[in-house]
N, C-alpha and C positions, 0 to 999 in steps of 0.2 A: 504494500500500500504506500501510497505516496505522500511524505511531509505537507504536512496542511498551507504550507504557503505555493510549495508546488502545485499544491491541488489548484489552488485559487488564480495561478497563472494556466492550466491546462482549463479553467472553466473558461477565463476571458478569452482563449484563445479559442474556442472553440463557440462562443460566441462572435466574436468578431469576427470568426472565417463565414459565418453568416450573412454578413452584410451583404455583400456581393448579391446574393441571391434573393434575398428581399428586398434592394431595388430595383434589377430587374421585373422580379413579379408584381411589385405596386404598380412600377411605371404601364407594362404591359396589362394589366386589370384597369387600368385608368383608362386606359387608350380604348380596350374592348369596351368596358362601359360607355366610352363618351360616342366609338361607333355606335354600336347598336340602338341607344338614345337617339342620335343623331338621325339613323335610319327612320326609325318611328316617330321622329316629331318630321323630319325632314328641313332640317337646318346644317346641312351639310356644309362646310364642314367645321363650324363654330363650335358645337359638346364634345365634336371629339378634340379639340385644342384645347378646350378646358377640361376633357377627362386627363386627355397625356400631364396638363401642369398639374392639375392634384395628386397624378398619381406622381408625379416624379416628384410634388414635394411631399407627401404621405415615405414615401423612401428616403428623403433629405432626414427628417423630422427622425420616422425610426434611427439610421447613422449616429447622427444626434445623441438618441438616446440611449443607444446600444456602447458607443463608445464614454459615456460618461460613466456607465452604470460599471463597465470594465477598470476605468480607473479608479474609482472608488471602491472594489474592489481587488484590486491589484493593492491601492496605497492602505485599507484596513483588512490585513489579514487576519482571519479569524482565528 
């Protein structure tokens, strides 16, 4: 088993390799939302330019969050 402070560098790290792939999938869920919207109202192509920017700051925002939540954890090991 691995020393408790090792631990808490193996969890940030394994958090942060996350990122990457949660904003691709916000940005790409944004995008499909704001097409399919877009379709059904027919405002093409105005929701899907506002799905793409929520979703790619909905991604920003997670980063954000994910990288604070690892240093604060990194710097109080438990």
């Amino acid at each position: 088993m691995a020393p408790s402070g090792e631990q808490g560098t193996w969890k940030a790290l394994g958090e942060l390799s996350s990122i990457g792939l949660t904003l691709v999938i916000s940005t790409v869920l944004g995008l499909v939302g704001g097409y399919y919207v877009d379709r059904w109202l027919g405002t093409t192509p105005w929701l899907l330019l506002i799905g793409l920017v929520l979703g790619i700051a909905a991604g920003f925002v997670n980063l954000f969050r994910s990288v604070s939540r690892a240093e604060r954890d990194l710097d109080d090991p438990r």
